[in-house]
C-alpha positions as CSV (number, residue, x, y, z in Angstrom):
1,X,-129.6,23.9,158.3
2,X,-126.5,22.5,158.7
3,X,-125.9,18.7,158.6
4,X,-123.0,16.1,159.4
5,X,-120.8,14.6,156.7
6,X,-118.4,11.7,157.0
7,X,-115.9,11.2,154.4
8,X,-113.4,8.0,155.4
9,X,-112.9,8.9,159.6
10,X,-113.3,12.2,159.1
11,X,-116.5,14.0,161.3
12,X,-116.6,17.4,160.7
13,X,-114.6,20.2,159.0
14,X,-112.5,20.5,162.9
15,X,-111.6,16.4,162.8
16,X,-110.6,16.8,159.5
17,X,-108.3,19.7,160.2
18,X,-107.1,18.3,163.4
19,X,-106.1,15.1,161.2
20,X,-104.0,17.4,159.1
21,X,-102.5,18.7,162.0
22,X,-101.5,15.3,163.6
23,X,-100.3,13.7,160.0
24,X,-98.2,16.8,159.6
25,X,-96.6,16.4,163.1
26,X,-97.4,19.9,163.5
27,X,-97.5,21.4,167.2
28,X,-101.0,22.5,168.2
29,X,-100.1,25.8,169.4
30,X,-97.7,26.8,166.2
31,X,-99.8,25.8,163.7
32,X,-98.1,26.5,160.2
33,X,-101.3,28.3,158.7
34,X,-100.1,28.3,155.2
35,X,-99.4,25.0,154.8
36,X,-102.6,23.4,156.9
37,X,-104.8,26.0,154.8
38,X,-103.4,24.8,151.4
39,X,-104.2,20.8,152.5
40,X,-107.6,21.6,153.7
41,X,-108.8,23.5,150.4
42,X,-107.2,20.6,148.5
43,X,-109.5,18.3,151.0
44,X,-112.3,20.1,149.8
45,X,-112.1,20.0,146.3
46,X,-111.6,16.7,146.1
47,X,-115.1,16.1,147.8
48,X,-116.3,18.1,145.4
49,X,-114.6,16.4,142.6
50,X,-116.0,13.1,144.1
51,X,-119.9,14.5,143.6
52,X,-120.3,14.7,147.9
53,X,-121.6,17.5,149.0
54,X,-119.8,19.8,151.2
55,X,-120.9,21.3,154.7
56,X,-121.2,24.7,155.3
57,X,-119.5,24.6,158.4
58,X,-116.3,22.8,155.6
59,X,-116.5,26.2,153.8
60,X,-117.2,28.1,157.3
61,X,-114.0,27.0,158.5
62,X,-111.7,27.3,155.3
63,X,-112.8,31.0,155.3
64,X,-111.5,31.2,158.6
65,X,-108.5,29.8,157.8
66,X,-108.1,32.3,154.6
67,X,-108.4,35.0,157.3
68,X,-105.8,33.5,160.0
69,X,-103.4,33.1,156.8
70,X,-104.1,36.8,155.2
71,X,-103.6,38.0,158.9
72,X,-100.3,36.3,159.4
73,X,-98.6,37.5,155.9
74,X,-99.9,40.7,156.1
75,X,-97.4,43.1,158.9
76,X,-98.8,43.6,161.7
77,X,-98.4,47.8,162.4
78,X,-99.5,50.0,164.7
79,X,-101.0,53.7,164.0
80,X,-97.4,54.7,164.7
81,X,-96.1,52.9,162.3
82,X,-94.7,50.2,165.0
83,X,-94.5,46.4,165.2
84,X,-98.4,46.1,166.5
85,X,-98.2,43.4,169.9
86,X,-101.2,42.5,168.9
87,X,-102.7,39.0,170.2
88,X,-102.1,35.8,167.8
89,X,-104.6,35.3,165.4
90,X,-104.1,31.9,165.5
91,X,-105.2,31.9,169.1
92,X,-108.8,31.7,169.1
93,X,-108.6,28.5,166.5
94,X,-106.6,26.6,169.0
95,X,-108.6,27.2,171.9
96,X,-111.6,25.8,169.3
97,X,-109.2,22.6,168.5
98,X,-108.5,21.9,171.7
99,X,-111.6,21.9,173.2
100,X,-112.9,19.6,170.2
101,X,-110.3,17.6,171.1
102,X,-111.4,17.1,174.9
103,X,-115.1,16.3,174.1
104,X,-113.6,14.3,170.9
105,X,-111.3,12.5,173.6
106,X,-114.3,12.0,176.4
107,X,-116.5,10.4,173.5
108,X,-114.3,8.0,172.8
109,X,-114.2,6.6,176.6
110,X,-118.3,6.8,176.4
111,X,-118.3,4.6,173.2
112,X,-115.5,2.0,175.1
113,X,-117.3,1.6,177.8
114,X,-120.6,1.3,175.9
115,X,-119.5,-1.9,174.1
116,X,-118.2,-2.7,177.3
117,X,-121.1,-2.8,179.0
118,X,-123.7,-4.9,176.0
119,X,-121.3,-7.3,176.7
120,X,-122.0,-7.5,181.1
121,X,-125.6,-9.4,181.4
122,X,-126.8,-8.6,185.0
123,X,-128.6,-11.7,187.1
124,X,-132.3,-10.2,187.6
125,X,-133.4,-9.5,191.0
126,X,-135.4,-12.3,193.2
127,X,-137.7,-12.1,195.9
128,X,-136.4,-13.6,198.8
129,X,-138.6,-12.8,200.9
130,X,-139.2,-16.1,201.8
131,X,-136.2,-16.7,203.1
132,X,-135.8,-13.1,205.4
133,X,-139.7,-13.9,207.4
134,X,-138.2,-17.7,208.2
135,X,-137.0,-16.6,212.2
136,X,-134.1,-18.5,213.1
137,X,-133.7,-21.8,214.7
138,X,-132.2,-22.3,218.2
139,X,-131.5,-25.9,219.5
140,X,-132.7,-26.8,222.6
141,X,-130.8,-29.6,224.3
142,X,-129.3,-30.4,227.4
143,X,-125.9,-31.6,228.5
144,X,-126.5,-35.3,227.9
145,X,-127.3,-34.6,224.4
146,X,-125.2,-32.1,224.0
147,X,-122.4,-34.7,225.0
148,X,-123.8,-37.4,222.4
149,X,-123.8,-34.9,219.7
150,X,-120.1,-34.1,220.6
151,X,-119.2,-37.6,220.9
152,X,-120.5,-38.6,218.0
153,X,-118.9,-35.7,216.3
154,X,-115.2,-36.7,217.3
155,X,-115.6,-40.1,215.9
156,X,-116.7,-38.9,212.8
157,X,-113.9,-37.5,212.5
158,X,-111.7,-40.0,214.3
159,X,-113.0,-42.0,211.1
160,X,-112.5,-39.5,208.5
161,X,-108.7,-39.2,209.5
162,X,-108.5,-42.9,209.3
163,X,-110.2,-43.3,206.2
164,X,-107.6,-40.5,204.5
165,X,-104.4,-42.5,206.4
166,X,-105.4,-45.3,204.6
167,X,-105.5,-43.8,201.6
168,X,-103.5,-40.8,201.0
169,X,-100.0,-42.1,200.9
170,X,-98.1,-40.1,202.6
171,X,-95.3,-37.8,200.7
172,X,-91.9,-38.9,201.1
173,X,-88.2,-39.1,199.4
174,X,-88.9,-41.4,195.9
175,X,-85.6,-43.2,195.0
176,X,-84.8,-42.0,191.1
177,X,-83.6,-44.7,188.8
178,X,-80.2,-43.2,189.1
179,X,-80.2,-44.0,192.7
180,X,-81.4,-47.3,192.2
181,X,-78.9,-47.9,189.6
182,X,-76.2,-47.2,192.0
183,X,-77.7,-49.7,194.5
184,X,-77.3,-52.6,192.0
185,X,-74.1,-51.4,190.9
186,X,-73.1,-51.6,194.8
187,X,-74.8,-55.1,195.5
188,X,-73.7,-56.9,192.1
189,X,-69.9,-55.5,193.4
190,X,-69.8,-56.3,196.8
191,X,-70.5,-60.4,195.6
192,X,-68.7,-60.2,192.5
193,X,-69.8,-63.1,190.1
194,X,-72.6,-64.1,191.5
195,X,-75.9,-64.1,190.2
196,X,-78.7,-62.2,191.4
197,X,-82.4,-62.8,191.6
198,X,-84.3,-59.6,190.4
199,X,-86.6,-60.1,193.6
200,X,-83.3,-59.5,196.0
201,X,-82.7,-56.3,194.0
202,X,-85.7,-54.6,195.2
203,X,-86.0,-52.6,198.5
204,X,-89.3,-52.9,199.4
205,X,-90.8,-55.5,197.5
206,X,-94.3,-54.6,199.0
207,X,-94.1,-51.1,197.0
208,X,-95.4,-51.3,193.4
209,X,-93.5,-48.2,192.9
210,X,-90.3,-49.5,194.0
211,X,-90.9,-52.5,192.1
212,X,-91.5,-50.5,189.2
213,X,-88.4,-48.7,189.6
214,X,-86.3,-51.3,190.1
215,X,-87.2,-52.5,186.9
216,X,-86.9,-49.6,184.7
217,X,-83.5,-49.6,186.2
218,X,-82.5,-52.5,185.1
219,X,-83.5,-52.3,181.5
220,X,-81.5,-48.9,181.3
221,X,-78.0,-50.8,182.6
222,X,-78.6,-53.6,180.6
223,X,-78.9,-51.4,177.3
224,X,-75.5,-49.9,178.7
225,X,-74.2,-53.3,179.3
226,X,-73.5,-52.6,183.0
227,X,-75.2,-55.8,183.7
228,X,-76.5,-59.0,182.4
229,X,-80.0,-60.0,182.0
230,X,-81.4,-63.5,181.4
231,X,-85.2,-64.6,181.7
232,X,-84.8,-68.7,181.4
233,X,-89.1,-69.0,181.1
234,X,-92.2,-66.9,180.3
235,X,-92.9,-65.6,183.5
236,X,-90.2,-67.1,185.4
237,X,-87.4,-65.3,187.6
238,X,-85.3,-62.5,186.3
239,X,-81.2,-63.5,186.8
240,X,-79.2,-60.3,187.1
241,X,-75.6,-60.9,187.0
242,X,-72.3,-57.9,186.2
243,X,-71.8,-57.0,182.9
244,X,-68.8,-56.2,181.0
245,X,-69.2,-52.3,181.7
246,X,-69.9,-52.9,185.4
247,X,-66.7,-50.2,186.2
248,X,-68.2,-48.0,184.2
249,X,-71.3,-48.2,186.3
250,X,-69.6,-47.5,189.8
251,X,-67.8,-45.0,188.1
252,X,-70.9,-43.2,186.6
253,X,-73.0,-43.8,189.2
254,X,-71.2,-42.7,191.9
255,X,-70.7,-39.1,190.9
């Protein structure tokens, strides 16, 4: 009784030779008997060397390949004495590799989509029957009612929009710092030498963000020395007044 032996990935005496095959770059259908013969028997005694015990269908297919090989040194003559047009005799073992090669191919999808699947966990089924002999609800009501519920339903949502008016600020053009450098640039200009109160710098003094802005502004020009800055108390107002690089400013901020 034949059995299965495994030696590294090879499964068989036809993976093993289809390996050979592959490694060798060898075309399938011109297979170079000689040379696939001689690696094959050198397979084999090394597994033999190696104490593991060889199949019989390992030594069933090396004999074949003896044959193939005798068959394609020896001429091939007719009774005539003619060039014989006789078949390949390596035609049979490719049809044999090729189809162990399909159903090799086709196990290998099977096996993919095996560990595919223990890894899918499927909700089990519920009764819900409970739900499907519930028959469904119909409101009964007449026009007055009907009307309250409507009413009632527009200033829900008459309060809903109001509610998100309030709160969702609504998206519009933000002033960059470099835009609000080029307002101060413009309004410590246009009065040259006075001194401004950081309060008159900003636009809308209602808006954190502008406030904010403003602010960040500033600190970046007076780094530059486009302006001058001067905080007289803790807390107290914030004098802006033009710096010696003030030109530079228009210039820059103008482009």
């Amino acid at each position: 009784m034949s059995y299965k032996v495994k030696l590294q990935s090879f499964e068989g005496p036809f993976d093993l030779l289809v390996y050979l095959i592959e490694n060798a770059q060898m075309n399938i259908y011109d297979i170079e008997i000689s040379s696939i013969t001689a690696q094959y028997l050198a397979h084999i005694q090394a597994m033999r060397e190696m104490d593991i015990a060889v199949s019989t269908d390992f030594m069933v297919l090396a004999s074949s390949l003896i044959e193939i090989k005798s068959k394609m040194i020896l001429p091939r003559m007719s009774a005539e004495g003619t060039p014989s047009l006789e078949e390949d005799p390596r035609r049979e073992l490719v049809a044999k590799l090729l189809e162990y090669k399909k159903y090799k191919n086709a196990a290998e999808i099977l096996r993919s989509q095996e560990e595919a699947a223990a890894d899918v966990f499927q909700k089990p089924q519920e009764d819900i029957s409970q739900f499907l002999a519930n028959p469904d609800e119909y409101l009964s009501l007449d026009v007055r009612q009907l009307a309250s519920a409507f009413s009632a339903f527009l200033q829900r949502k008459s309060r809903i929009e109001a509610v998100r008016r309030h709160y969702t600020r609504v998206e519009r053009e933000r002033f960059s710092v470099e835009s609000r450098m080029r307002h101060i640039v413009r309004a410590i200009r246009s009065r040259a030498g006075r001194i401004f109160s950081f309060r008159e710098l900003i636009v809308n003094k209602r808006d954190r963000y502008d406030v904010v802005i403003t602010f960040v502004s500033l600190l970046e020009m007076a780094k530059e020395r486009i302006v001058r800055v001067e905080q007289r108390a803790t807390y107290g107002d914030i004098e802006v007044a033009a710096g010696e690089r003030i030109d530079e400013g228009e210039i820059k901020y103008e482009q």
